[in-house]
N, C-alpha and C positions, 0 to 999 in steps of 0.2 A: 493384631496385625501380623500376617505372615512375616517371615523374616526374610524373604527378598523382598519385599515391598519396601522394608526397612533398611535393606542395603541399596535398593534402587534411592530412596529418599538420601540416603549417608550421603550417595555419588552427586548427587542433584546441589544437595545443600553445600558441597564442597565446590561445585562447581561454580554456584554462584559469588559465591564466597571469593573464590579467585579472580571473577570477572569484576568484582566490587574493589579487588587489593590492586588490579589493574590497570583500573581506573582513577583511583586515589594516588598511584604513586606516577600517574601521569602529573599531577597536580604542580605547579611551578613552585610552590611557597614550603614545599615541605621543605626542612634540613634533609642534610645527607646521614645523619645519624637516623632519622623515620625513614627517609627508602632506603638503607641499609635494612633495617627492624621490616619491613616491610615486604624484601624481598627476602628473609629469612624465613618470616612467614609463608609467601606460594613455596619454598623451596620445601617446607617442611608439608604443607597441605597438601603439596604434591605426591612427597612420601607414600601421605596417607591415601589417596587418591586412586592411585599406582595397586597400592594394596587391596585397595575394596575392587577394582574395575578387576585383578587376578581372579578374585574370588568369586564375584560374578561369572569370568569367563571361565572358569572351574567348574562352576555349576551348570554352565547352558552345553559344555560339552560331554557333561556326565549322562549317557544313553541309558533308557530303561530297557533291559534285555529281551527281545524278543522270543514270546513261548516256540518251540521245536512243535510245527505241526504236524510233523513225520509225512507219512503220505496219506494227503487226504484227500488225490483222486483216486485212489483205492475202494474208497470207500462208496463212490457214485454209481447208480445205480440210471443207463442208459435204455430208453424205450424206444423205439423207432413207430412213429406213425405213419399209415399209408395212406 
C-alpha cells in the first residue's frame, strides 16, 4: 500500500474514532472521572489528527517542476496553402 493511502486511512480511522468518543461521552450514566478520560482522549487524537491532516497538506502542495520548454515556436515550420 502506498503511503498516502496509508495516511489517508490514519485520518479516516482517527476520524471515526472521535465521532464514536463523541458520541459515548454524550451518554447520561458515564461518571465525570470517564468524560474527563474521554475528553483527554479527542484532546490527544486531535493532536494526532492535526499532525497527519499538515502532512497531507504538505504533500498536495509540493509541485512537480515543470520542464523549461525554451522556445518551441521556433521550432515550427508554417506552409501556406492556396
Amino acid at each position: 500500500m502506498t503511503e498516502p493511502d496509508n495516511l489517508g486511512q490514519r485520518i479516516h480511522a482517527l476520524q471515526q474514532w472521535q465521532r464514536a468518543a463523541w458520541r459515548q461521552l454524550a451518554e447520561p450514566l458515564l461518571t465525570t472521572f470517564e468524560r474527563r478520560e474521554i475528553r483527554n482522549q479527542i484532546k490527544q487524537s486531535n493532536i494526532e489528527l492535526r499532525h497527519y491532516l499538515e502532512i497531507m497538506s504538505e504533500r498536495a502542495s509540493v509541485r512537480v517542476p515543470i520542464e523549461d520548454v525554451g522556445d518551441s515556436l521556433a521550432n515550427l515550420n508554417f506552409r501556406l496553402f492556396a
